[in-house]
C-alpha positions in Angstrom: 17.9 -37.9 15.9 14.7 -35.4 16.8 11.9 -35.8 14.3 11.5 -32.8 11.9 8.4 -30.5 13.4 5.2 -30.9 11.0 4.4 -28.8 8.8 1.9 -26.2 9.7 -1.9 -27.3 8.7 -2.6 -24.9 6.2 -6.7 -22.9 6.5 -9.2 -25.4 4.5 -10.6 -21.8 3.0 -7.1 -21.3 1.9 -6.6 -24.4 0.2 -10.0 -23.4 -1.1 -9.4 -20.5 -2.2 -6.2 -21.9 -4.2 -7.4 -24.4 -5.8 -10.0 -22.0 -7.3 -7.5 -19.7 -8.3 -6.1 -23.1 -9.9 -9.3 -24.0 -11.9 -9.9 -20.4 -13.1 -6.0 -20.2 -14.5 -6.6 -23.4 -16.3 -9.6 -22.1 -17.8 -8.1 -19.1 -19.2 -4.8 -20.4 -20.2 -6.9 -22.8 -22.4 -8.7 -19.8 -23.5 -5.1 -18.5 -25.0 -4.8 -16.0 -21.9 -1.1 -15.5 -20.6 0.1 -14.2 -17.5 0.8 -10.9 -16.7 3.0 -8.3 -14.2 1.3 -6.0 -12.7 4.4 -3.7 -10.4 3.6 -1.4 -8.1 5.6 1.2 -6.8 8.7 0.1 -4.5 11.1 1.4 -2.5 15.0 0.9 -1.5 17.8 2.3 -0.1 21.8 2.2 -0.9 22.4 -1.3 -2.4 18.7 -2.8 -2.0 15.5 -2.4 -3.5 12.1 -4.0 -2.6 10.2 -4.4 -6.1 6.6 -5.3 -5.5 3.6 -6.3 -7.9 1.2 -9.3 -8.6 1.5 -11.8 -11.9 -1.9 -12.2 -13.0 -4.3 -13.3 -16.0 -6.5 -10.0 -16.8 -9.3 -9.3 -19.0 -8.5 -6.7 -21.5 -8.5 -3.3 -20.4 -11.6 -1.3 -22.1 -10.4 1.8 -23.6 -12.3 5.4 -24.4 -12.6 6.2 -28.0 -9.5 8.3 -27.6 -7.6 5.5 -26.3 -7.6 6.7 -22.7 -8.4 3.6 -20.0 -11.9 3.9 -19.7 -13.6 4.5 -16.2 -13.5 1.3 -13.7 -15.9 0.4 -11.4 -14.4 -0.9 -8.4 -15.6 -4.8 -8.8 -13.5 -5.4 -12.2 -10.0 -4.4 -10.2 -10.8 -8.0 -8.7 -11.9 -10.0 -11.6 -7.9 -10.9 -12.4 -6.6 -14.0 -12.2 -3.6 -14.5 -9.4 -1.1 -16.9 -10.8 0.9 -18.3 -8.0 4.1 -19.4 -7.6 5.2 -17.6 -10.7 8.6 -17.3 -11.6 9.4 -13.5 -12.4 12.2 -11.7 -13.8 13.7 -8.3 -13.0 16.4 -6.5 -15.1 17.7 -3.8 -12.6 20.8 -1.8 -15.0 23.3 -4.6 -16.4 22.1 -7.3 -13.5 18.9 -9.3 -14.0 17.6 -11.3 -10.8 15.0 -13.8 -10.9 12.4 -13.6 -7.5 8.6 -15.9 -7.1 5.4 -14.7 -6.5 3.9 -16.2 -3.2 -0.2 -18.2 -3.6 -1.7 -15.3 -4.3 0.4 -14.4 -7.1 2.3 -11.3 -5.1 5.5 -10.5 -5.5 7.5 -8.9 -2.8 11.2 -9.4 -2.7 14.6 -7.8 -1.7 17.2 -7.5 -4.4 20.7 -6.2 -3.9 21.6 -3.7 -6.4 22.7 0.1 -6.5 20.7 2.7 -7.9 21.0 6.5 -7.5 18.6 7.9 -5.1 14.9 9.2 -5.7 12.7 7.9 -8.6 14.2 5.0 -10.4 12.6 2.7 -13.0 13.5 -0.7 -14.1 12.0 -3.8 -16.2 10.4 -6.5 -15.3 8.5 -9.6 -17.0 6.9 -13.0 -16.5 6.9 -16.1 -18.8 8.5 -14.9 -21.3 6.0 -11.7 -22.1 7.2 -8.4 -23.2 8.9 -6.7 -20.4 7.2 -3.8 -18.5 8.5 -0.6 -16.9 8.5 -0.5 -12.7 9.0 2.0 -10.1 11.0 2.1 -7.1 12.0 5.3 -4.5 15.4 5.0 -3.3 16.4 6.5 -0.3 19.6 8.7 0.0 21.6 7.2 3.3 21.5 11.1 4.8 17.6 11.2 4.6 16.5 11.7 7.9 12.5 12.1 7.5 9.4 10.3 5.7 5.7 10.3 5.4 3.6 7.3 6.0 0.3 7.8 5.2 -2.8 6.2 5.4 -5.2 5.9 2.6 -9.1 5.4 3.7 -10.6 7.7 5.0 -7.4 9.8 5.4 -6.6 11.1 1.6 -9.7 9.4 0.2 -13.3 9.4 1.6 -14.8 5.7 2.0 -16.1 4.9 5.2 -14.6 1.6 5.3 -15.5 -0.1 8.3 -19.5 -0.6 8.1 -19.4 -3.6 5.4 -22.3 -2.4 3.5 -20.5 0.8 2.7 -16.7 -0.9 2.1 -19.0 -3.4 -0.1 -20.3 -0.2 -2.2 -16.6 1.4 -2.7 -14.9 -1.2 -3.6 -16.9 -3.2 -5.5 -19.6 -0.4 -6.7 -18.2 3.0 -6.9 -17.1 4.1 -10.1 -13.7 5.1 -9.5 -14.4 8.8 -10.8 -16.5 9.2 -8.1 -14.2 8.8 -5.3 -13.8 11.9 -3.8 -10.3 13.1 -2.2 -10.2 14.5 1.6 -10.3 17.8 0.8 -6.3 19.8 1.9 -4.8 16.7 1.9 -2.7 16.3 -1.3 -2.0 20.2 -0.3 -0.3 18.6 2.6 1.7 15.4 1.6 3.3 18.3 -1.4 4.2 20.5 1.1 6.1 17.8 3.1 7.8 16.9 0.5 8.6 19.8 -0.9 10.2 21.1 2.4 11.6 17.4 3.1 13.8 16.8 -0.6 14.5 13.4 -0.8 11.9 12.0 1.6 10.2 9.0 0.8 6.5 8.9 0.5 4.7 5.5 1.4 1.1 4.9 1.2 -0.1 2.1 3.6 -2.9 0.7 3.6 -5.4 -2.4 4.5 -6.6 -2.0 1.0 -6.3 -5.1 -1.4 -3.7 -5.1 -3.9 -6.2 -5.3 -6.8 -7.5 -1.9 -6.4 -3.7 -0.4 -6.9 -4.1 0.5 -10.4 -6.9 2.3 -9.1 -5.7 4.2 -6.1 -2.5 5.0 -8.5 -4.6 6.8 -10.7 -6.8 8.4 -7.9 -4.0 9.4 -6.7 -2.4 11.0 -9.8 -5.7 12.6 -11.3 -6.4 14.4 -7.7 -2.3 15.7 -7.7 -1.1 13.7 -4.7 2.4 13.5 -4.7 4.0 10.0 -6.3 4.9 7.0 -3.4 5.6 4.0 -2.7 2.3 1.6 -2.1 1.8 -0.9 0.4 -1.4 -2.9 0.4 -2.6 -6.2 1.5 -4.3 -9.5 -0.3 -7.7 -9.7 1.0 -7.4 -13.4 0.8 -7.2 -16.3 3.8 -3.7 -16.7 5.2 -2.6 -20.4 6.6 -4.2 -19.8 9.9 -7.3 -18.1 9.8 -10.3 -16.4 7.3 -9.1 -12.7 6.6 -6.4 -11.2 7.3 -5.3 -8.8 10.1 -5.2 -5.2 8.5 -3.9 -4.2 11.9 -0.8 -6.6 11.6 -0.4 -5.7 8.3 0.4 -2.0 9.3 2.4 -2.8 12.3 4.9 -5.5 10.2 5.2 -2.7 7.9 5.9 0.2 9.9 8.3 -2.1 12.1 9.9 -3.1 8.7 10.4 0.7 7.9 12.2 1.3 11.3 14.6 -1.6 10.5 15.3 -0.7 6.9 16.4 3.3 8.0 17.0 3.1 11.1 18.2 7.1 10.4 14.6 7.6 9.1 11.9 9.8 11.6 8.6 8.9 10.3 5.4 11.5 9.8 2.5 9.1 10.6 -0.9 10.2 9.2 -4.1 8.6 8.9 -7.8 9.1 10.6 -9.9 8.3 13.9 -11.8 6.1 12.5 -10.3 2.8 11.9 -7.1 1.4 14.2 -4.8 4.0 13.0 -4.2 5.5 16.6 -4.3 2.6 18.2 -1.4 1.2 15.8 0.9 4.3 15.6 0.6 4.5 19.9 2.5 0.7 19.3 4.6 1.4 16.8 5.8 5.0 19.1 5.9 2.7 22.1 8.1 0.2 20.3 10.5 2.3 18.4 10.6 6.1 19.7 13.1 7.4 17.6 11.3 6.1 14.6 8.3 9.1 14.7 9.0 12.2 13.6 5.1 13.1 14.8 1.1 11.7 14.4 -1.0 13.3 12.1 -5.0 12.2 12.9 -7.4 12.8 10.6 -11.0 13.3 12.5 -14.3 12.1 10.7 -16.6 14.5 10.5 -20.0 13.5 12.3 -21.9 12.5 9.2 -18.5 10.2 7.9 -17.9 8.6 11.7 -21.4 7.2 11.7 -20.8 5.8 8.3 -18.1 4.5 9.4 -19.4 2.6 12.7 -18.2 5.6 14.9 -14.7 6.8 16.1 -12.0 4.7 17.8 -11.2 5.7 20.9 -8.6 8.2 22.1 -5.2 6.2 22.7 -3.1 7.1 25.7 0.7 8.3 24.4 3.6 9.8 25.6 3.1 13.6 24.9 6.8 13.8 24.8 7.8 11.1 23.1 6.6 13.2 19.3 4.2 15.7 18.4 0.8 14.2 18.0 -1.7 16.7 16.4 -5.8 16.1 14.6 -7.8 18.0 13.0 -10.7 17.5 10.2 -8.9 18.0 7.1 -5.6 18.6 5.7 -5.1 22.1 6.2 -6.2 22.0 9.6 -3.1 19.2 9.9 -0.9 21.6 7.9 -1.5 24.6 10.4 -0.8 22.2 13.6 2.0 20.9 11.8 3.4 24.4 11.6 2.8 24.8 15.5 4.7 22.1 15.8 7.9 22.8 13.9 7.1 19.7 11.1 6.5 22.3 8.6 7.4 26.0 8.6 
């Protein structure tokens, strides 16, 4: 009989990184701390939904003296405890499904149920706590288009790549300072509004402990109301950080496969990998892109950011592929186009 394959050796920073997560999580469970669900907004289609969130131990949240959440700056979205492992419940209607949160304490699983299409909430709890209300955007099966949208420096200016800068935002920056790009949440309404039904999904490299933030960034500057799909900063088994690039292509492969029926409206900027991974993902499924939708930096934001990426080669026929520098120069090519009208 063949000898079971080892078990793949697992990053040391990784096993460091859990056993700190360990030795904090004791330390506040003796302090009387419990666990927590954090959900973030889902998505599904007829007979599935993919509920997604993070059990952790938080601090309190400080409130204003009229009991508003007070401001955040962007270093306590990552002062939370990740509880891994956890064993969560979700009560979906008259079913109620149990699913477990991977090392880092994120939760991102498939569960079969039926729910009516667009906007549907549903409960979900950890340990016992109090249940808390979730979000999920389910797909009619006769939607044919969607938006996938990127979220730095393509509906919020951050200059992510120079390290200094990405330090600053998201650890610095109060979170009322963030400032929107400007025709932009102009642009993801009218989509939708002349697409009913589509789904909206933000995807981003972004760490999953700044999406209470980006939620209500994303609320208070009138962007329309999607699905999120972030990433855990964190070690993986094989190397330090990782891959944001991976992390958009598994997704937007993962879209294709879910609705196959679904053309896509890619948009993000030229200054990260955005071009570079929507040429793939166009390559790799045609009949997935409805059309590209860059983004340029302006001068003084593309030196900030470590300058632009350079032009990817792709098929000019294969789905319109527009840029400009904000969103209503986006909205007018789109309009050339025959994406909006």
């Amino acid at each position: 009989m063949a000898s079971a394959p080892p078990a793949p050796r697992i990053h040391w920073f990784a096993r460091l990184e859990h056993r700190l997560h360990v030795w904090r999580e004791g330390r506040a469970r003796r302090r009387g701390r419990v666990a927590t669900i954090l959900p973030f907004p889902g998505y599904g289609g007829p007979g599935w939904v993919r509920v997604v969130g993070r059990v952790l131990i938080v601090p309190p949240q400080r409130r204003t003296r009229d009991g508003e959440p007070a401001s955040v700056r962007g270093w306590r979205s990552f002062v939370g405890i990740p509880v891994g492992f956890a064993s969560v419940t979700v009560h979906m209607g008259d079913t109620t499904h149990q699913v477990v949160a991977d090392r880092g304490g994120v939760v991102d699983a498939m569960i079969k149920v039926d729910l009516e299409p667009g906007w549907q909430t549903f409960q979900i709890s950890v340990e016992g706590q109090e249940p808390v209300e979730a979000r999920a955007f389910i797909v009619a099966a006769e939607t044919r288009f969607g938006v996938v949208s990127d979220v730095d420096d393509t509906v919020m200016v951050t200059a992510l790549p120079r390290p200094f800068i990405a330090f600053w935002n998201s650890f610095v920056l109060d979170e009322h300072a963030r400032i929107p790009v400007p025709g932009m949440a102009v642009l993801l309404d009218q989509l939708l509004r002349q697409h009913p039904g589509a789904p909206m999904v933000y995807l981003s490299t972004g760490a999953w402990n700044v999406a209470p933030t980006l939620w209500r960034f994303l609320g208070r500057h009138l962007f329309p109301a999607g699905s999120m799909l972030l990433t855990d900063w964190g070690p993986t088994h094989e190397r330090w950080f990782r891959s944001g690039r991976e992390h958009k292509l598994t997704n937007l492969r993962r879209l294709a496969t879910e609705f196959p029926d679904v053309k896509w409206l890619l948009i993000g900027d030229d200054g990260q990998h955005d071009e570079a991974i929507y040429s793939q993902f166009l390559e790799e499924y045609p009949d997935s892109v409805a059309g590209v939708a860059i983004r340029r930096l302006l001068p003084a934001e593309a030196v900030l950011a470590g300058g632009r990426a350079e032009h990817e080669p792709h098929a000019d026929d294969a789905a319109p592929w527009v840029s400009a520098e904000d969103g209503a120069g986006l909205r007018d090519q789109l309009g050339d186009v025959g994406i909006l009208h």
